[in-house]
N, C-alpha and C positions, 0 to 999 in steps of 0.2 A: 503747781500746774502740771508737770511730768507724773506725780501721780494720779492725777485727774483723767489723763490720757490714758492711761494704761487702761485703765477702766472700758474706756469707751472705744467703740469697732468704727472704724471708717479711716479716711483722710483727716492727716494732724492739722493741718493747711485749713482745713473746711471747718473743722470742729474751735478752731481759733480766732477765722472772721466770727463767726457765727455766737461764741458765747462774750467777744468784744462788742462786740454789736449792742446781744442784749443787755451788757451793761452796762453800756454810754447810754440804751434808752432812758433804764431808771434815771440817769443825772439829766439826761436836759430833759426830762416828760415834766422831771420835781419841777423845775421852772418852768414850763410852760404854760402847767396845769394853773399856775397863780389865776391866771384872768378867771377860769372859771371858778376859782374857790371867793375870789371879788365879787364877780357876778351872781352869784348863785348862793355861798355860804358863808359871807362874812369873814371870806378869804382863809378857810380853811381849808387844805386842799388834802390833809392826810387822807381821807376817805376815795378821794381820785386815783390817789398815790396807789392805797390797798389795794385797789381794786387792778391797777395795771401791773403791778407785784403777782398778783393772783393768779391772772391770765399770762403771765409770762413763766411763772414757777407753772403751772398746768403747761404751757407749751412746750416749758423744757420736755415733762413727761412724756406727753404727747411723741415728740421727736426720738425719745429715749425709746418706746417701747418697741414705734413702730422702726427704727433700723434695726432691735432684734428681729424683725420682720421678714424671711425670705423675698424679695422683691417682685417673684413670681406667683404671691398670692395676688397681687393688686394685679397682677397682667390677667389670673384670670376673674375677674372682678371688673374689667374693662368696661365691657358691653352695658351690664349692669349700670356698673356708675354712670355712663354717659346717659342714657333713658333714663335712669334716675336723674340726671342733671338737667335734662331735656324737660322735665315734667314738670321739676321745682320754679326755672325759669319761666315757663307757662304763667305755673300759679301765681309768682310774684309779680308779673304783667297784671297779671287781672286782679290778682286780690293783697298785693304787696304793700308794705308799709311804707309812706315816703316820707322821705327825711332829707333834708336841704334841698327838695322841690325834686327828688331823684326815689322812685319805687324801686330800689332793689333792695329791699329787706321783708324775712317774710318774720313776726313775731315767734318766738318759742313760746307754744301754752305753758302756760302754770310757771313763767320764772322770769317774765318780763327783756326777757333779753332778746335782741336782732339779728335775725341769722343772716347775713348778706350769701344770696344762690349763686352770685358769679365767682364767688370764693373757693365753694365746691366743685362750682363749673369748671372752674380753669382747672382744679388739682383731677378732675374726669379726665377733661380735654388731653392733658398732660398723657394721664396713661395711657387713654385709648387710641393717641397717635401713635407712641412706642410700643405700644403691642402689630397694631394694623401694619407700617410700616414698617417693624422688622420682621413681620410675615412674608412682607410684598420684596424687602432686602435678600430677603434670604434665596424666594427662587428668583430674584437677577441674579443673585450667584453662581448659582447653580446653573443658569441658560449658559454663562459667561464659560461657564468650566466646562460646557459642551458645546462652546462654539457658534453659541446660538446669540442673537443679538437681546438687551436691554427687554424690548416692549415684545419681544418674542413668552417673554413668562409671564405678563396679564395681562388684558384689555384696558383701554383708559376707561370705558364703561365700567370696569369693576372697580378699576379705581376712582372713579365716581360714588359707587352706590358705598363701597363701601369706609371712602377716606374723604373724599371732601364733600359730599353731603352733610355728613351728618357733622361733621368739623363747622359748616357755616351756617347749618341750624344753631348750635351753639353759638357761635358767636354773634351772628344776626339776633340774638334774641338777648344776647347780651349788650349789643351795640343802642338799642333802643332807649335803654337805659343808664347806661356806663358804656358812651361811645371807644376811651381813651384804651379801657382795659379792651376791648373790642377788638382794637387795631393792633395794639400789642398783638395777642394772640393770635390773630391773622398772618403777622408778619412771624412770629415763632414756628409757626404750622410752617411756612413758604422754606423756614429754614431747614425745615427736618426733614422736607421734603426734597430737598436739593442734597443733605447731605447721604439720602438714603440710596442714592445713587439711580435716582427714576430719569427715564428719559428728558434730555432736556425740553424736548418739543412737547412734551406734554405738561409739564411745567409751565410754560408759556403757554399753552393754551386753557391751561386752568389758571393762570397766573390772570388772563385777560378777561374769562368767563368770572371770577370772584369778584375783580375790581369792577367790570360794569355791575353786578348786582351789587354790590355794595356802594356803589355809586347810586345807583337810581332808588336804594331802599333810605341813603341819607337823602337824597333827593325829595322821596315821597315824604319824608317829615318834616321836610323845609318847607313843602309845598302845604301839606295839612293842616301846619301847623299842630301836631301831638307831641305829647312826650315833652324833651327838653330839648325843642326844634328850637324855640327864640333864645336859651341859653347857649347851643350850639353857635348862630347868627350872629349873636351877641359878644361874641369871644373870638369866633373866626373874624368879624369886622374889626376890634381892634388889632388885632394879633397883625392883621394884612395893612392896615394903617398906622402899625407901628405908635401905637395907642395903650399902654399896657394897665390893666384892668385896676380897680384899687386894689384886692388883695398879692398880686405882683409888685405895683408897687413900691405897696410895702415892704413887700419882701426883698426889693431892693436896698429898701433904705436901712432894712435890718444886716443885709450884706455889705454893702456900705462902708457904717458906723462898726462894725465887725473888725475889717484889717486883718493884720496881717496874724495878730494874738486875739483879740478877741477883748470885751469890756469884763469878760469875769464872770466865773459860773452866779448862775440866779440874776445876773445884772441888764438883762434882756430890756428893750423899752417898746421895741417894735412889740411884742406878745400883747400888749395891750390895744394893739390898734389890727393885729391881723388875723384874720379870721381863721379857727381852728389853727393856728399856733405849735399843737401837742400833735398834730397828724398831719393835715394837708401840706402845710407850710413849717413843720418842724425840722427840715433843711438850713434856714434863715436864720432859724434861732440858734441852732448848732454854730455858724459863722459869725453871728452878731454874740455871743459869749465865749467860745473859744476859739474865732478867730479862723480865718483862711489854712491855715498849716493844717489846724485838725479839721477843718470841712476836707482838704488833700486827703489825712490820714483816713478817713473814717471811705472815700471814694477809693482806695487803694484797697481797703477788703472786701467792697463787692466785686473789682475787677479781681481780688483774688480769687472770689467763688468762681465768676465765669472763667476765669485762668484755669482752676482746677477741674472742671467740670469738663473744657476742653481737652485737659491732659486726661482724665478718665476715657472719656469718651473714644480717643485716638486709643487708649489700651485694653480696651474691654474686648471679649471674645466673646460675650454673649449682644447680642445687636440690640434685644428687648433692653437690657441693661444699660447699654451702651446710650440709648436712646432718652431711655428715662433722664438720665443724668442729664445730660445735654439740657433737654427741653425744659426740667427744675433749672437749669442755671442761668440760661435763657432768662426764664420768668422773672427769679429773682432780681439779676444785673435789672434787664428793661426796665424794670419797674422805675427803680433806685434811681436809674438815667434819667428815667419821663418826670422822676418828681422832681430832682436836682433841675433839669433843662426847666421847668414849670416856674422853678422860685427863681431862677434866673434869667428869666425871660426871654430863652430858647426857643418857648413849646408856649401855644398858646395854652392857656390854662386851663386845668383839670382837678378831678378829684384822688387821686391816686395818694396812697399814704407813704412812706417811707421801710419798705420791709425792714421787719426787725424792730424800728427804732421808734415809731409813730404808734402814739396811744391807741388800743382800738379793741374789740373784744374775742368776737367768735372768728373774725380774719385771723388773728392774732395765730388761733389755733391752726387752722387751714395752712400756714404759711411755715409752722412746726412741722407739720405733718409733711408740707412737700421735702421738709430740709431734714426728714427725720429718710424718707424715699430716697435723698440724697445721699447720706451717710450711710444707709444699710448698702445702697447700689456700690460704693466707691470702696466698704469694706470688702465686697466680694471684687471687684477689679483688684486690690491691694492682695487680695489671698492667691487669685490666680495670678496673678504676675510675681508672685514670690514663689511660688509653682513652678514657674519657668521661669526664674531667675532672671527678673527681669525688676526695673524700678517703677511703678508708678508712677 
């Protein structure tokens, strides 16, 4: 393992959860995957197996290449990506593939596979905050070092046109479809925006401007009834009546019967009764096989990422940097949270997979990618603070 590291540039901490992760997936995906190899192939499930083997060896890549990646290509890549991200979310509105009664997939021609846009979305959103935001960082520092106050260095107008517009385009058009990732990111934005050190009164007033619209746009699909309005209704009504849905549930009963060790890898019984097993609810199955201790151990390496992600971020000199980090570790922890809180009946239920650990395809890669943004950002934190004598 010490030689493995040496190889690789970033956070030893980060590069740890992250290759634990991906291979606690292979062990419970093999089990998970059974119901569909039952359902579907006469209970063969190698070919599922390959196939998430696949996508996870290509994600490694993926992550590898791009922390050889100076991190200030993607910042200027920004703008781009986010109008790219703007466009895609469009098309899969209109002409998107749906899949569990949810349009956010658009088809890849000629290879059969599902590109889900909010995947891209989010890893846009991601950069195009840490760019915009350590621009807007940078002269409050600069007013500050001359005396001048906070909101003396932009107008809230500019920080309108140019940070939260186009931040709840995105997500508004993501909420339509995949409400849960929606709010996530809404609330990551709110964080980055607090940490960048913006006035707080403007914060609040765009804190109060977002939440009414985003209230009256759930609102209008409550009312329309479009999109996944009655699944929305459907979920918030038991959730508030304390009514928890069948695949919850389940996934109770699979935490349950789990304990404190677990019935034994492959020994799962809830998998055959809950739906998507290998992604949605592949939390459940982790504790109903090995048990409470390691559902702990496996939640103590995503608080690692966000642990380290916070110690980069308080060490970084570059703000763009700094920023990135932060907002990748953000994504990744909430996630983990919202799907954990989901199987435990926390969080009213959602679609959200398990980073890392949850079977899945072209996400798969997307999530490489942020973790690979992660590792190159944290390597250049670790060089300049060795720079200046200083510990990561």
């Amino acid at each position: 393992m010490t030689g493995l590291f040496r190889r690789l540039r970033g956070d030893r901490a980060l590069w740890f959860a992250i290759i634990t992760l991906t291979l606690f997936s292979m062990l419970v995906v093999a089990s998970a995957v059974g119901v569909l190899g039952i359902r579907y192939k006469g209970g063969e499930v190698s070919s599922y197996m390959f196939k998430h083997i696949i996508f996870l060896v290509m994600g490694f890549g993926v992550a590898y290449v791009v922390h050889r990646i100076n991190p200030h290509v993607f910042r200027k890549a920004a703008n781009i990506a986010l109008l790219l991200a703007i466009v895609l979310l469009v098309i899969t509105l209109v002409h998107g593939a749906s899949i569990n009664q949810a349009r956010r997939w658009l088809v890849i021609p000629f290879t059969g596979l599902t590109f889900q846009t909010s995947a891209f979305a989010q890893v846009a959103l991601l950069i195009y905050l840490a760019a915009q935001l350590s621009h807007l960082l940078g002269r409050i520092k600069k007013a500050l070092q001359d005396g001048r106050k906070p909101e003396d260095a932009f107008s809230l107008r500019e920080l309108m046109i140019k940070v939260i517009i186009p931040s709840s385009v995105v997500i508004l058009l993501i909420a339509y479809a995949d409400l849960s990732t929606a709010l996530m990111l809404a609330t990551i934005t709110f964080i980055m925006l607090f940490v960048s050190l913006l006035p707080f009164k403007y914060i609040i007033r765009i804190g109060a401007v977002v939440t009414l619209v985003l209230a009256l746009f759930i609102g209008a699909v409550m009312i329309l009834k479009v999109g996944r309005a009655e699944t929305w209704k459907n979920r918030i009504e038991r959730y508030i009546k304390g009514e928890p849905s069948y695949q919850v549930l389940q996934a109770q009963i699979a935490i349950a019967n789990g304990g404190l060790f677990g019935r034994g890898i492959g020994k799962s019984v809830q998998r055959y009764f809950l739906p998507h097993p290998y992604s949605d609810y592949v939390y459940a199955i982790i504790i109903e096989e090995y048990g409470l201790i390691v559902g702990i151990f496996i939640l103590i390496l995503y608080f690692t990422i966000m642990w380290r992600s916070i110690k980069l971020f308080t060490k970084a000199n570059n703000r763009f940097i700094g920023l990135l980090i932060l907002g990748i570790g953000l994504s990744i922890t909430f996630q983990a949270l919202l799907h954990i809180g989901v199987v435990s009946g926390l969080f009213p239920a959602t679609g959200l997979p398990l980073p890392l650990i949850s079977m899945g395809g072209t996400s798969i890669l997307f999530t490489f990618f942020m973790l690979g943004m992660l590792l190159g950002s944290s390597a250049v934190v670790i060089e300049q603070s060795e720079g200046d004598g200083q510990t990561a």
